[in-house]
C-alpha positions in Angstrom: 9.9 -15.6 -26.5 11.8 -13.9 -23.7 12.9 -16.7 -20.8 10.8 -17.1 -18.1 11.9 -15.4 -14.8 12.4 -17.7 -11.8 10.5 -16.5 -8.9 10.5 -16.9 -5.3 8.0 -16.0 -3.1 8.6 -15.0 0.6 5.7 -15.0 2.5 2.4 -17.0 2.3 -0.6 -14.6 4.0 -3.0 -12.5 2.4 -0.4 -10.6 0.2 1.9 -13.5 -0.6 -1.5 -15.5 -1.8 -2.8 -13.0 -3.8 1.2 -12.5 -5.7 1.7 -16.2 -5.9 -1.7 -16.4 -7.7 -0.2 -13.5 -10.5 2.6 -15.5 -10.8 1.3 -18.9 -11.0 -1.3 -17.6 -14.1 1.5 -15.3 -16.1 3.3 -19.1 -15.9 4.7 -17.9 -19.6 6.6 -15.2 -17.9 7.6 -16.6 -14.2 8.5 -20.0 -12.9 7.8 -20.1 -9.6 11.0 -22.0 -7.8 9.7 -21.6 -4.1 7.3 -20.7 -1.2 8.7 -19.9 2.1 6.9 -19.1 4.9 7.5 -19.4 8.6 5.2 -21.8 9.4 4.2 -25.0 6.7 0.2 -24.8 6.6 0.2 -21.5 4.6 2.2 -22.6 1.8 0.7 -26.3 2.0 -2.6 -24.6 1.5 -1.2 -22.4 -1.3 0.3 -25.9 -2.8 -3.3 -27.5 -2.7 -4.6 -24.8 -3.9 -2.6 -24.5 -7.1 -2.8 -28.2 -7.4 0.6 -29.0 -7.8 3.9 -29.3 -5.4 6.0 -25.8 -5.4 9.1 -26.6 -3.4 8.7 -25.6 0.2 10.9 -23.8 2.7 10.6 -22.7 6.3 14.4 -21.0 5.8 14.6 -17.7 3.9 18.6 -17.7 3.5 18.6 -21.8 2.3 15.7 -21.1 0.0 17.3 -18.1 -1.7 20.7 -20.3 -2.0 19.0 -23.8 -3.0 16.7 -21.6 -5.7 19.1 -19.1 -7.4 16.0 -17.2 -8.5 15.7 -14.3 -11.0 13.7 -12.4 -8.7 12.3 -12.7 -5.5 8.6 -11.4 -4.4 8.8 -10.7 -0.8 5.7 -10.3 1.9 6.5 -10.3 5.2 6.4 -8.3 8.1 8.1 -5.0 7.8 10.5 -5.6 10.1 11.9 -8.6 7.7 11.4 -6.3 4.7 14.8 -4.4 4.5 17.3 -7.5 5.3 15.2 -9.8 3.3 15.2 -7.3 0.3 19.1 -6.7 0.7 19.9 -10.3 0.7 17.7 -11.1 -2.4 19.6 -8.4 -4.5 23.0 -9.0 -3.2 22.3 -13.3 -4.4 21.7 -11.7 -8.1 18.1 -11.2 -8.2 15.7 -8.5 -8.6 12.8 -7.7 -5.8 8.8 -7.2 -5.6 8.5 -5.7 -2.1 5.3 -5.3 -0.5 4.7 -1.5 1.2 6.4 -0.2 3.7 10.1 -0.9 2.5 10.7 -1.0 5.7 10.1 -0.1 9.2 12.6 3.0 9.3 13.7 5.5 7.3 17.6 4.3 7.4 16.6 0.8 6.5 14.4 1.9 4.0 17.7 4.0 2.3 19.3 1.3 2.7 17.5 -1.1 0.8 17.0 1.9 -2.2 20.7 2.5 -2.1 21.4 -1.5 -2.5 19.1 -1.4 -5.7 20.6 1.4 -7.2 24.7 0.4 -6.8 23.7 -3.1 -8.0 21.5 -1.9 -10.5 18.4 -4.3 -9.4 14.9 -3.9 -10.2 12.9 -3.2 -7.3 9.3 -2.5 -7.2 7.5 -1.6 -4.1 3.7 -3.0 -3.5 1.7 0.5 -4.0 -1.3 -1.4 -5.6 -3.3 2.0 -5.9 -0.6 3.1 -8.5 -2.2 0.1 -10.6 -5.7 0.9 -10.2 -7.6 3.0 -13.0 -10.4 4.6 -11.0 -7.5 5.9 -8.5 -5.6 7.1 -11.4 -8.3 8.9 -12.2 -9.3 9.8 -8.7 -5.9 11.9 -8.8 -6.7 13.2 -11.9 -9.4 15.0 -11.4 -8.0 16.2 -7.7 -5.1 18.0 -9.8 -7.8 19.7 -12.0 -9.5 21.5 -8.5 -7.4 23.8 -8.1 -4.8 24.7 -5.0 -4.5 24.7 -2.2 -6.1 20.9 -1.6 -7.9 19.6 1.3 -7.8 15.5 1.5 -9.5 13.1 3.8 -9.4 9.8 3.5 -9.7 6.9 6.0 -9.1 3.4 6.6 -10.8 1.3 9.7 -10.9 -2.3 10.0 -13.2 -3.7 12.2 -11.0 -7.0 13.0 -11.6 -10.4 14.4 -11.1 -13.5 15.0 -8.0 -14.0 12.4 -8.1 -11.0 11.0 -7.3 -9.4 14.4 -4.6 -11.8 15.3 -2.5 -10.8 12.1 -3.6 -7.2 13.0 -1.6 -8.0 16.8 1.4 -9.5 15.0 1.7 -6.4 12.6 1.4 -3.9 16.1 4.6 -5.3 17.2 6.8 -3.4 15.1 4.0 -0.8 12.7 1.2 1.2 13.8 -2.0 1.0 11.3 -1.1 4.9 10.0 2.3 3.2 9.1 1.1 0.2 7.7 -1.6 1.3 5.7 -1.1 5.3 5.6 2.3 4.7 3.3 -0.4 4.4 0.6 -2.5 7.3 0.6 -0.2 9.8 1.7 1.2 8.5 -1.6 -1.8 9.5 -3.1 -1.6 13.2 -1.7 1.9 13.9 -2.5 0.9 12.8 -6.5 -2.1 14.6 -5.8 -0.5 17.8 -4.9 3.1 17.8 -6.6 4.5 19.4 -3.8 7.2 18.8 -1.0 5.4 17.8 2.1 6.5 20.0 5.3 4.9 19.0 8.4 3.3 16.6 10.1 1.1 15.9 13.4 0.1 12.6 14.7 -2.2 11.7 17.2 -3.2 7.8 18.4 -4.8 5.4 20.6 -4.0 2.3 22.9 -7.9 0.5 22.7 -7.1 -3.3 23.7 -5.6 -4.4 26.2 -3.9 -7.6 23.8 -1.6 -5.6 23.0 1.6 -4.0 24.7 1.5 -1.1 26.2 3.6 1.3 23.9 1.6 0.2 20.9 -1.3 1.9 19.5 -3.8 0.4 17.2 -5.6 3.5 16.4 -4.1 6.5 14.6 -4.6 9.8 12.8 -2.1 12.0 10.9 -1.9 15.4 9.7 0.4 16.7 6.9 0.8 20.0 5.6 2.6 20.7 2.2 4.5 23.7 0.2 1.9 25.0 -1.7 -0.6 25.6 1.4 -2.3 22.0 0.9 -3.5 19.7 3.7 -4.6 16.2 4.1 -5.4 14.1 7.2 -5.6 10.4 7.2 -6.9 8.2 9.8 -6.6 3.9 10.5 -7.8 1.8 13.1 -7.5 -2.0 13.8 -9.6 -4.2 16.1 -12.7 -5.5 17.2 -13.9 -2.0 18.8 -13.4 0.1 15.7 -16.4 1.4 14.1 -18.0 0.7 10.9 -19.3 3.8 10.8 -17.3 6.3 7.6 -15.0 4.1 8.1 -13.9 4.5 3.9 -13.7 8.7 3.5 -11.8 9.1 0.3 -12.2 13.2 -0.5 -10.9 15.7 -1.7 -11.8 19.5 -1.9 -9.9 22.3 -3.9 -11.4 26.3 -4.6 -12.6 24.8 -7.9 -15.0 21.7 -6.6 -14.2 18.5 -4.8 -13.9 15.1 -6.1 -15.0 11.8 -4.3 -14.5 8.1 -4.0 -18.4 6.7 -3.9 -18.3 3.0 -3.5 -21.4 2.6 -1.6 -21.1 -1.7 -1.2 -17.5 -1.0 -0.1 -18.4 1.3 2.5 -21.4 -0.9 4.0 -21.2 -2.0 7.5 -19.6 -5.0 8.0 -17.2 -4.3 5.1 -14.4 -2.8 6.9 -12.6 -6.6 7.4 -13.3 -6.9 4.0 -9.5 -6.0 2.4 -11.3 -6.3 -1.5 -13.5 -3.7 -0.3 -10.7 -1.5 0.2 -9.4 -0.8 -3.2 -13.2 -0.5 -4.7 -14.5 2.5 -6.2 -17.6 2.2 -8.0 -18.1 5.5 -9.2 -16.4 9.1 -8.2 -18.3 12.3 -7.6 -17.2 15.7 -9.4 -18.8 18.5 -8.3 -18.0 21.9 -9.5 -17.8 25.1 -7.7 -18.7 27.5 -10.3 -21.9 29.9 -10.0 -24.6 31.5 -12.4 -25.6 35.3 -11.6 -27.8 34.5 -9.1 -25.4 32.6 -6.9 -26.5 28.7 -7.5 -24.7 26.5 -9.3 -24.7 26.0 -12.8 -23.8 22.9 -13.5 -24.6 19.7 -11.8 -22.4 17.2 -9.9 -20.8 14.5 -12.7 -20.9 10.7 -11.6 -18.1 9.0 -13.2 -19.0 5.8 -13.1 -15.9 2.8 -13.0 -16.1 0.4 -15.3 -12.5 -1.3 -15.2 -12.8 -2.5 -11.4 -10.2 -4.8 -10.7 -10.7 -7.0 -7.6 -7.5 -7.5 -5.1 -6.2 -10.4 -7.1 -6.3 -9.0 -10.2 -4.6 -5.7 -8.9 -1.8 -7.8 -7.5 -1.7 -9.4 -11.2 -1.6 -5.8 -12.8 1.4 -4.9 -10.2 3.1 -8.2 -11.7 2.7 -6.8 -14.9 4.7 -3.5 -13.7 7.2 -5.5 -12.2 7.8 -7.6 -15.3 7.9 -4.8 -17.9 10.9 -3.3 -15.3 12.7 -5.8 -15.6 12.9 -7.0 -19.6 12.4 -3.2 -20.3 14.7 -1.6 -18.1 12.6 1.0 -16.8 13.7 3.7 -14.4 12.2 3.5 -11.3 13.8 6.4 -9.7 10.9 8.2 -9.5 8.9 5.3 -7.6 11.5 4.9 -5.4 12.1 8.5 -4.1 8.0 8.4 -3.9 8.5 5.1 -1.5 11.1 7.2 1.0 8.6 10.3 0.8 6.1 8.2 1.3 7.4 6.5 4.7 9.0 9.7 5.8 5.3 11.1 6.4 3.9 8.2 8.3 7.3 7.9 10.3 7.0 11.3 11.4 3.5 11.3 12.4 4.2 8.1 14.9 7.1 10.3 16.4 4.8 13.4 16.2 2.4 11.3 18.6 5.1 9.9 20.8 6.8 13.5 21.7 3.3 15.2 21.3 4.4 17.9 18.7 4.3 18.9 15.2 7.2 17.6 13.3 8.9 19.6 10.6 10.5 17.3 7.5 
């Protein structure tokens, strides 16, 4: 049996729960060594949770120099991500980093470069890339045809605590930065090709929070081969639950469709385990009999391996650990990362100069 990898985990909200859980059940694979978090009731909690005493820290640097870990999961705010992710590699160990890498480009370079000259393992939090029904959602979007339409959404209707980690995220991302890194991922797999503009539009809708930030936002990209895709996110208690989950996607061949009609009930925008359900995906097909109707009927493809958020974190675990004993080369992840945040980056400059910005 291979040794078990110490881990330390950075970060004790939603995301750094949900790892921490993967971690604490693979326990013949990872050892956790740590929980750090700013404040001491998150990881407490975790602790009582888990029903035993992780070691705690409130210091990031004396936890990664007290622990000597193998690896280090990491699941802060994106502003933390970069410097966080550069110590943890230069100390020896390798990196789970939750999405965005960072909140610029040049950080985000940095932290790729910094993995690749010490030859670290560093896998970024795209949890859609572990899900089978969105693996086959982009399946079937490659078999429509080009050029491709997409449209998919986002909206959280927050509150209470919800909306106060949603102000504390405003400070330094916008929601199409936050969340779009993901499904702009989606369209560049979906398409293949080299994205080459992109428009951005947004919204200031609270006053809680300062005036140059916007907590509603929508993003145009254009790609090489003639394909488009918008994508739109809002946070806050005034955002609608109405198609508030769009997840589409029309070629000359047919469209294909993300029908997840629980997930996409009102009051499930807050929901975050609502957001990676599926349920079932729509095919329909475009082609025509003689007399010009259709001839054959939409396909329902129902899901049946429907993982719930924790289990997804889990299954991005699994990814993590198979780079590491296995060596695999993430080059390709990582140059899908910088693509990735390149879009979403451009479309919050595209709204801030107010014009189209060519990548």
């Amino acid at each position: 049996m291979s040794q078990k990898l110490r881990i330390l985990i950075v970060g004790c909200g939603h995301m750094g729960v949900s790892h921490a859980r993967a971690y604490h059940k693979m326990s013949d694979d990872f050892e956790i060594v740590g929980l750090v978090s700013r404040g001491p009731s998150s990881r407490e909690k975790l602790n009582l949770e888990f029903d035993r005493r992780y070691a705690e820290f409130s210091d990031y640097a004396d936890a990664l120099a007290r622990t000597k870990p193998d690896a280090v999961c990491i699941s802060t705010y994106a502003e933390t991500h970069a410097d966080y992710a550069v110590a943890a590699m230069a100390s020896g160990a390798h990196v789970f980093l939750e999405k965005p890498v960072a909140d610029n480009l040049a950080d985000c370079e940095r932290v790729i470069a910094t993995a690749q000259r010490l030859s670290r393992k560093l896998v970024v939090g795209y949890i859609l890339h572990v899900h089978p029904s969105w693996q086959k959602f982009t399946e079937l979007a490659q078999t429509l045809g080009k050029p491709l339409v997409m449209r998919m959404n986002l909206n959280q209707q927050s509150s209470g605590a919800n909306w106060e980690t949603h102000k504390n995220l405003l400070r330094t991302t916008s929601p199409i930065v936050d969340c779009g890194v993901h499904y702009v991922d989606v369209m560049c797999r979906m398409t293949g090709s080299r994205p080459v503009s992109v428009s951005g539009i947004g919204a200031r809708l609270s006053d809680e929070i300062a005036a140059d930030q916007i907590n509603y936002g929508h993003l145009q990209v254009t790609f090489a081969d003639g394909s488009i895709g918008w994508y739109e996110a809002g946070w806050g208690p005034m955002m609608s639950e109405t198609a508030f989950f769009v997840k589409d996607v029309i070629g000359p061949k047919g469209c294909v469709s993300i029908v997840a009609k629980s997930a996409a009930a009102a009051g499930m925008s807050a929901d975050v385990d609502s957001h990676s359900k599926t349920e079932s995906l729509r095919l329909h097909h475009a082609t025509r009999k003689a007399d010009g109707t259709f001839d054959r009927a939409d396909e329902i493809i129902d899901v049946n391996d429907e993982p719930n958020h924790d289990e997804l974190c889990r299954r991005e675990q699994e990814v993590f650990l198979r780079a590491i004993r296995e060596n695999t080369d993430l080059s390709a992840h990582w140059q899908s990362a910088i693509d990735s945040l390149r879009i979403v980056l451009a479309a919050d400059q595209s709204f801030r100069e107010r014009r189209t910005v060519t990548l």
